[in-house]
C-alpha positions in Angstrom: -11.2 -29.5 -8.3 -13.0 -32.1 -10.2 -16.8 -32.6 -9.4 -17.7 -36.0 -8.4 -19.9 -37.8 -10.7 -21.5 -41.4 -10.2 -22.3 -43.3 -12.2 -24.9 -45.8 -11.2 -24.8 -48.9 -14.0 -21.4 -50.4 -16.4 -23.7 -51.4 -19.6 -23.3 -50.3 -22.9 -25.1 -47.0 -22.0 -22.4 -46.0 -18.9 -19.4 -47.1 -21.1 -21.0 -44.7 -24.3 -21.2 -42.1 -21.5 -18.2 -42.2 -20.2 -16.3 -42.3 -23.3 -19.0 -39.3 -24.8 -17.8 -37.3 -21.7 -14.3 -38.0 -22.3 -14.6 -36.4 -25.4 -16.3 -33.0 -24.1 -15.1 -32.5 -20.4 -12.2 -34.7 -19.8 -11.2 -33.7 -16.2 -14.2 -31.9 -15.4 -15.7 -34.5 -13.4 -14.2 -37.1 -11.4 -16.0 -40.1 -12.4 -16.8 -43.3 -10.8 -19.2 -46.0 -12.3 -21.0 -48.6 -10.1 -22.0 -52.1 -11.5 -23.4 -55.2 -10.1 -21.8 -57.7 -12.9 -18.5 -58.7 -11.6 -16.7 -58.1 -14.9 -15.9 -55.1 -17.2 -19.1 -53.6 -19.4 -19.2 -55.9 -22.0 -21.7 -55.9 -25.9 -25.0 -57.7 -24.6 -25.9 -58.0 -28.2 -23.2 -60.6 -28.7 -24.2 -63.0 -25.6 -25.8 -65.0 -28.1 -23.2 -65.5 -30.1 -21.0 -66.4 -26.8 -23.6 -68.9 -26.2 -23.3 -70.1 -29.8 -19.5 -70.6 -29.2 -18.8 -67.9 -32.1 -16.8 -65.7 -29.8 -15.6 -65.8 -26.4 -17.4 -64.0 -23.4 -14.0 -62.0 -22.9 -13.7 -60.6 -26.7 -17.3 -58.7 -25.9 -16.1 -56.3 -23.3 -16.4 -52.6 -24.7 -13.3 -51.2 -23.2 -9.9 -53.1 -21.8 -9.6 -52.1 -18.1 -6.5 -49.4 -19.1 -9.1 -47.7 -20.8 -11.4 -46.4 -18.1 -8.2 -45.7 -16.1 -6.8 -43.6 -18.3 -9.7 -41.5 -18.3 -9.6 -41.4 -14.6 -12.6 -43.5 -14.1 -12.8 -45.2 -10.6 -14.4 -48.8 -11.4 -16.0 -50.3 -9.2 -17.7 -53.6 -10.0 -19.5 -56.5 -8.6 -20.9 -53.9 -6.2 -24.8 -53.3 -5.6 -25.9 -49.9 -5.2 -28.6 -49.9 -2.4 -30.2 -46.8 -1.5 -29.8 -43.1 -3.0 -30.1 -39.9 -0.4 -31.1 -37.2 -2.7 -31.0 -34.7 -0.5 -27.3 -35.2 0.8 -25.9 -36.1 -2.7 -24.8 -40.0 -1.5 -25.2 -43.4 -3.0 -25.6 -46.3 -0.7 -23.2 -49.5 -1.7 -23.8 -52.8 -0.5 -20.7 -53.6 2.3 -19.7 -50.6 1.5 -19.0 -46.4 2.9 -21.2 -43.9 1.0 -19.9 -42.5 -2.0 -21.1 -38.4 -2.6 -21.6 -37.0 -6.2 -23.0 -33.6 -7.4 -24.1 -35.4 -10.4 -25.7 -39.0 -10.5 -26.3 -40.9 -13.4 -28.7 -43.7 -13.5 -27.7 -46.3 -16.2 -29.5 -49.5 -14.2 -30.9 -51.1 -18.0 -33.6 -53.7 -16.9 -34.2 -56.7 -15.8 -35.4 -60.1 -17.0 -39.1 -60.8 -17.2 -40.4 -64.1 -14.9 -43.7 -65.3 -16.1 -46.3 -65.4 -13.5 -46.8 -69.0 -13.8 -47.5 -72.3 -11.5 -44.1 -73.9 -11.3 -41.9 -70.4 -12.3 -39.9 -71.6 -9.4 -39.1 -74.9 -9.9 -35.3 -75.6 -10.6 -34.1 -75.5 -14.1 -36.1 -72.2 -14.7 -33.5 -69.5 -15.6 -33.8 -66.2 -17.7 -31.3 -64.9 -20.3 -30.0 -61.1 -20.0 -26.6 -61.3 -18.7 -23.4 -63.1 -18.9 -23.9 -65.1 -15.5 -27.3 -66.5 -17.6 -25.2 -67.5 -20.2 -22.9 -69.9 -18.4 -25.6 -71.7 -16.7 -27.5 -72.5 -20.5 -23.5 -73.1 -22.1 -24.0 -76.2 -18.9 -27.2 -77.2 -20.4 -26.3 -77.2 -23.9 -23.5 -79.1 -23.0 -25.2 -82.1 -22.0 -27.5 -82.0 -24.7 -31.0 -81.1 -22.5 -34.5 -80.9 -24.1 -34.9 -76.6 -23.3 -38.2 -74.8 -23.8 -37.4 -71.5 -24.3 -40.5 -69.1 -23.6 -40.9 -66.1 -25.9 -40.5 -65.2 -29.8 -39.0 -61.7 -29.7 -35.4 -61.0 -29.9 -33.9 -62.5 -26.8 -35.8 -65.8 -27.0 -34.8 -65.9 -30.8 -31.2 -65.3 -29.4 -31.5 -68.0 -27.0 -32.9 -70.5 -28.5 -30.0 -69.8 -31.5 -27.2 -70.0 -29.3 -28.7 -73.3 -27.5 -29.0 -74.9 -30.3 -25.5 -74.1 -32.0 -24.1 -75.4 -28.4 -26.0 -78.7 -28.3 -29.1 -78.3 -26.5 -32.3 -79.6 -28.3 -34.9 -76.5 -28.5 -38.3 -75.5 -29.2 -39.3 -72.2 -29.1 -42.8 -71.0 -27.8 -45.0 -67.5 -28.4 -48.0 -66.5 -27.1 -48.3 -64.2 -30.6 -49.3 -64.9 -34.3 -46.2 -64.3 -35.4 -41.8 -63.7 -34.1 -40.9 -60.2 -33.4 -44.2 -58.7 -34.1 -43.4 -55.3 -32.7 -40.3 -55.4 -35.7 -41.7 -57.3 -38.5 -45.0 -57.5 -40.4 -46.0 -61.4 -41.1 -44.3 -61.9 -44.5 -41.4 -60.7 -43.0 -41.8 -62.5 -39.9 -43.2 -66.1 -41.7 -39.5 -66.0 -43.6 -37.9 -65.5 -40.4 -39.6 -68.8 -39.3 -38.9 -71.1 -41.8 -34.8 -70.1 -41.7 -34.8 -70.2 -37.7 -36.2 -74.1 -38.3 -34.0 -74.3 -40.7 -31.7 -74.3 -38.1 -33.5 -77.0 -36.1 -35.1 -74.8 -33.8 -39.0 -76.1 -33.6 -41.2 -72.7 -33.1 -44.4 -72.9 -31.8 -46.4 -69.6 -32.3 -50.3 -68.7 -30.9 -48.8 -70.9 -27.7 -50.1 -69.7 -24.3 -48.0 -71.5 -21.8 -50.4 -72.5 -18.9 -47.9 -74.0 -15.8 -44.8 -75.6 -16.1 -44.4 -79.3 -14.3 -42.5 -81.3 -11.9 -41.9 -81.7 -8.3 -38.8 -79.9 -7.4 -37.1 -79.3 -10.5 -38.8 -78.8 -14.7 -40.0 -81.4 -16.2 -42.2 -80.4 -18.4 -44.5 -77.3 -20.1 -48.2 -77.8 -20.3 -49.5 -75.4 -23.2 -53.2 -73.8 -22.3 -54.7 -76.0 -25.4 -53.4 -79.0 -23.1 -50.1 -80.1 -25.5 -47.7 -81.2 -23.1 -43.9 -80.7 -24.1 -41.1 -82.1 -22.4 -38.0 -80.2 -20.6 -35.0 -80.4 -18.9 -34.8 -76.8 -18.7 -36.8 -73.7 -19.4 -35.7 -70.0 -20.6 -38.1 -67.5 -19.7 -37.1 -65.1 -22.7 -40.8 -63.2 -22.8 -39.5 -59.5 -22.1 -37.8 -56.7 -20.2 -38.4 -53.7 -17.5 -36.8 -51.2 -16.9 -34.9 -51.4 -13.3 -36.5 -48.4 -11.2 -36.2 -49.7 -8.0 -33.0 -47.7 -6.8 -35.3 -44.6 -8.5 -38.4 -45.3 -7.2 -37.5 -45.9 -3.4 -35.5 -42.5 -3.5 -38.6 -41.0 -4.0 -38.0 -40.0 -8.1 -40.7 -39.9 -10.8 -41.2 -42.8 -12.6 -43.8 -44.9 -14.4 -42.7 -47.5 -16.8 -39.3 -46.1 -16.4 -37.2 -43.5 -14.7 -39.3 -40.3 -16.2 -36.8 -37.8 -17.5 -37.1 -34.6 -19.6 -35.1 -33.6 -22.9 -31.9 -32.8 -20.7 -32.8 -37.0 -19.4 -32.6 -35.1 -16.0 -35.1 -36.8 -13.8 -37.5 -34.7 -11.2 -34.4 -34.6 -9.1 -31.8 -32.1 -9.3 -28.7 -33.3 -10.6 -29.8 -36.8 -11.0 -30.1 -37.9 -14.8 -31.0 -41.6 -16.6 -30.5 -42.9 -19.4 -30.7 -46.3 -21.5 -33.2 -49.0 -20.5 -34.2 -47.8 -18.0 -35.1 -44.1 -18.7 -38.6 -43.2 -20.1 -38.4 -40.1 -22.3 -42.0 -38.7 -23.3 -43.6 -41.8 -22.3 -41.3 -43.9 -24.3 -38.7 -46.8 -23.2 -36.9 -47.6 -26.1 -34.8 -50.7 -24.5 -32.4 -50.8 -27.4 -28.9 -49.9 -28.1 -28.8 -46.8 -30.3 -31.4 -44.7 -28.8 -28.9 -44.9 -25.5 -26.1 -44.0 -27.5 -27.8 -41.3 -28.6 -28.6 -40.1 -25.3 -25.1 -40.8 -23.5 -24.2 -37.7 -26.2 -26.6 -35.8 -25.4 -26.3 -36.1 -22.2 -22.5 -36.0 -21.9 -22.7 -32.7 -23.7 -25.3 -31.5 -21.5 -22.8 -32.4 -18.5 -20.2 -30.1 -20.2 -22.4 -26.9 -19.8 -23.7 -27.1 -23.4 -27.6 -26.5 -24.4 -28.9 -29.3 -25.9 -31.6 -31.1 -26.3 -32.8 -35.5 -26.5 -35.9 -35.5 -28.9 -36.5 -38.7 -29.0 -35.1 -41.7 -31.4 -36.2 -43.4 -34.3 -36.8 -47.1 -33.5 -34.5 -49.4 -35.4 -33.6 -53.0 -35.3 -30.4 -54.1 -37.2 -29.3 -57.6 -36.1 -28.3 -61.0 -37.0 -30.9 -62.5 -35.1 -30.8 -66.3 -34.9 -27.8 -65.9 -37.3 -30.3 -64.3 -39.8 -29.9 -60.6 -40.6 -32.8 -58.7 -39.7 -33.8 -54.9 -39.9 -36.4 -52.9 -39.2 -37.1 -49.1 -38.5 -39.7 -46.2 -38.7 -42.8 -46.7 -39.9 -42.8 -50.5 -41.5 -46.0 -51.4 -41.0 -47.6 -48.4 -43.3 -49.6 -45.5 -42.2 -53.0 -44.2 -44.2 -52.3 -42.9 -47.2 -48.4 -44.4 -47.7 -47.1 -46.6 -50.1 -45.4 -50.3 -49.7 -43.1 -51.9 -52.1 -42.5 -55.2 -51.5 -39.6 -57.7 -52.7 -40.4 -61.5 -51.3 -37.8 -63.7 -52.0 -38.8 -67.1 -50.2 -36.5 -69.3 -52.3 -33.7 -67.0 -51.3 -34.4 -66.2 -47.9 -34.6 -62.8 -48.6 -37.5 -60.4 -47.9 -37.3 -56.3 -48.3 -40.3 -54.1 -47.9 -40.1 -50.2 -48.0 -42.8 -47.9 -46.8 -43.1 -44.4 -48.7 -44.9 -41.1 -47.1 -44.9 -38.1 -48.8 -42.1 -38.9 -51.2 -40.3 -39.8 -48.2 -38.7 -42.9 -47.3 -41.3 -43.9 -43.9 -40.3 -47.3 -42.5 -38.3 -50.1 -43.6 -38.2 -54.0 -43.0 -35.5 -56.5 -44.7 -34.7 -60.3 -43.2 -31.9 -62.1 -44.6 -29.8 -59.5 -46.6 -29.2 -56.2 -44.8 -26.3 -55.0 -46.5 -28.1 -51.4 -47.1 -29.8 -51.1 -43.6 -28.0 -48.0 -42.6 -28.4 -46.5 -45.7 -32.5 -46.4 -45.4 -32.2 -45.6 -41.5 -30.6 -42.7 -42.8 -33.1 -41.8 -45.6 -35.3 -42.0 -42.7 -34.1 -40.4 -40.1 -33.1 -37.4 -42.7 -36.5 -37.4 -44.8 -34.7 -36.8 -47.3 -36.8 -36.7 -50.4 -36.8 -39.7 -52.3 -38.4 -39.4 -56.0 -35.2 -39.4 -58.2 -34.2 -42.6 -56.7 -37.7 -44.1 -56.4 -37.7 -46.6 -59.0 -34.5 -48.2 -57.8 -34.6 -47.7 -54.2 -35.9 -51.4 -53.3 -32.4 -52.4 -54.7 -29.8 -51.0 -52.9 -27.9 -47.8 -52.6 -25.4 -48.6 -54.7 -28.0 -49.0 -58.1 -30.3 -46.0 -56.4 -27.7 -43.5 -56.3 -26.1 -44.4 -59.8 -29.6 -44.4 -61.8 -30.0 -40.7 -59.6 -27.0 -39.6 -61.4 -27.6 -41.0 -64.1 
């Protein structure tokens, strides 16, 4: 008889490890998967581009709905998960009977960051992380509102892109020196500026936002140096947490995140996380492929084989703002490594690559990534690079034909 396994989140990381377990112990378990979103797991990466109107919201789910059936999936959502009784195996649903599992997987991503700020709550104050975000900004692009969107790292880049592809008028304000700071060094990042303007997003950076203003609903944001900028709407786009609180109240380990080992078992038995809201070795990666890579490890893990989750290599490979952006490893350039540098500003192009020990350390490019994969593999390999260092900067294609050569 099949052993019932929960699955507590539908994200990108669920549907990776449902379709990973598939693979390795189709039948095994008898799965169910839990999700609050009332709609199928879907590519987050892409809500921007829904926003933008260059795809439609339903063309982003992962899997068509005959999919998880014929893998025997139960689906269950628009369903909250409340409470989790470790010690008699059940999961608390909102409305809901009990469900019991001998395995529980915790794939609850995070949540939306809400500045701690006077006026936070004022009407016209939304956050963007999830489809139902997206259809309230495709209202306010649509009538053309003045939107300050609040924070310079990927999803505030994101939203201010789709906003102002729909309509909406937008300037974008961070608190740092330069966008995306923990991906790009500031050459890389300065570029990344001038083509986001380009697009007629105005970008205000070293901008502490002090309180936002009006009586009931936004009216305005009042900048700590006292600039005042008008609104009809704000995004707060200024970062994620992990979402512990189903964790945490059942009495698991966690700090940041749900604290797991290299099986992503938490300090429960039979309970696991995984995704954006696991924290592996003190780390929460809160990006796509380091959940992907632990959906197989843990699926395999689930089907009675020993292995193991070391850990990820960061990387970021994106069109962000509808600008192609990559970074990964060690781009900013440890003691003793070497940088070479190819700055383009003319054409919008920018490639930096960070050598350690003839290996290939870190990379960073903004506006042509066509060989991204190729150096997140050199660098996830360390794969030696001195035959192909002289031509490495341009491309795999020249590298590898001068190497045999």
């Amino acid at each position: 008889m099949s052993e019932p396994l929960v699955v507590v989140g539908n994200g990108m990381a669920a549907a990776r490890l449902v379709d990973e377990l598939a693979k390795v112990a189709l039948g095994r378990y008898a799965v169910a998967v839990i999700g609050d979103e009332p709609r199928l797991a879907y590519n987050r990466v892409l809500l921007s581009s829904v926003l933008a109107g260059e795809t439609q919201s339903h063309d982003i789910e992962l899997k068509p709905a005959y999919w998880w059936r014929e893998r025997g999936v139960t689906l269950k959502y628009g369903c909250v998960a409340t409470e989790i009784d470790v010690g008699r195996r059940e999961l608390k649903i909102a409305n809901e009977e009990s469900m019991v599992f001998s395995r529980l997987v915790l794939a609850t991503g995070s949540i939306a960051l809400r500045l701690n700020l006077p006026g936070a709550d004022l009407a016209g104050v939304h956050t963007f992380r999830d489809s139902r975000d997206v259809d309230l900004l495709l209202a306010l692009a649509a009538r053309k509102q003045r939107v300050v969107v609040i924070g310079g790292g990927l999803l505030g880049l994101e939203a201010a892109y789709g906003l102002a592809k729909a309509g909406a008028r937008v300037r974008l304000v961070h608190l740092m020196d330069r966008l995306m700071e923990r991906q790009l060094d500031a050459p890389a990042a300065e570029l990344l500026k001038s083509l986001v303007e380009g697009k007629g997003i105005e970008v205000l950076l070293n901008a502490s936002t002090a309180r936002l203003q009006g009586e009931t609903h936004v009216e305005g944001v009042e900048l700590a140096d006292g600039r005042q900028l008008e609104a009809d709407a704000v995004i707060f786009a200024a970062g994620i947490r992990p979402n512990v609180a189903l964790a945490r109240d059942a009495g698991i380990a966690v700090n940041r995140g749900v604290v797991v080992d290299d099986r992503l078992q938490t300090g429960a038995p039979d309970i696991f996380a995984l995704g954006e809201c696991a924290e592996h070795r003190g780390i929460c990666y809160g990006l796509v492929e380091p959940a992907y890579e632990q959906a197989r490890v843990l699926a395999r893990h689930l089907a009675g084989g020993a292995v193991s989750y070391g850990g990820s290599v960061v990387a970021t490979n994106l069109k962000v703002s509808g600008v192609s952006v990559f970074s990964a490893g060690d781009f900013i350039g440890a003691a003793g490594s070497d940088t070479i540098v190819l700055n383009d500003v003319r054409q919008g192009v920018y490639r930096k690559l960070v050598i350690a020990e003839g290996r290939l350390a870190g990379a960073v490019l903004v506006g042509d990534a066509g060989d991204a994969l190729w150096y997140l593999e050199l660098i996830r390999t360390r794969t030696p690079i001195a035959g192909i260092r002289r031509d490495v900067m341009f491309g795999r294609s020249l590298a590898i034909g001068s190497e045999a050569a």
